[in-house]
Structure formats: C-alpha cells, structure tokens
Phi, psi and omega in degrees: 000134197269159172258146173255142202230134182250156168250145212250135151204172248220144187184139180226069180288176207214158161176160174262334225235352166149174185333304198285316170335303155273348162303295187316316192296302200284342164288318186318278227291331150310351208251287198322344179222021188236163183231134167057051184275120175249353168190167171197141167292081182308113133285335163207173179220128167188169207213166168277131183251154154196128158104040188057031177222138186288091162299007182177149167240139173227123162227114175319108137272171174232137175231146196229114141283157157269154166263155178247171192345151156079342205249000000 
C-alpha cells in the first residue's frame, strides 16, 4: 500500500435550491480545474434570508487532493 500525502483547499459553493446543491455546484466546478479530488469536509453552512424567506445556502468546504509525482 503506497502512502498519500493530500493537499487541502478552501471552496465556497452557492445554490438557490439547498444544502446538497451547493456542495455539488463547489466540487463539480473544482473538479474542472483540480486533478485527484478525494474527499471534502462541510465547515460551515449558511445561507441569505430576504424577504423573511431563505434565499440562497452557502457552504464553506475543504476539499482533499493527491499530489501527483513531482508536485
């Protein structure tokens, strides 16, 4: 079994529509530019009230890559 050395970065997805929404939106659109995403982590949740109505969810992740050879 090879050993894994991960590196962490910081994402802040958005959705209008819930929780899950925005998790998907900040991996999806990491993925398009990260190589070897393996996992991610909520840290915080919070969302836009406007009219006494929840209007947007936001949630701060951490998300963990492998590096690959060299990096």
């Amino acid at each position: 079994m090879s050993d894994h050395v991960y590196k962490i970065v910081e994402l802040v997805g958005s959705s209008e529509t819930g929780i899950e929404d925005a998790i998907q939106t900040a991996v999806a659109r990491a993925g398009q530019t990260l190589r070897n995403l393996r996992w991610f982590e909520v840290v915080q949740t919070r969302g836009h009230i406007e009219d006494g109505k929840v209007r947007h969810y936001q949630v701060l992740l951490k998300a963990g890559f492998t590096l690959e050879a060299g990096e």
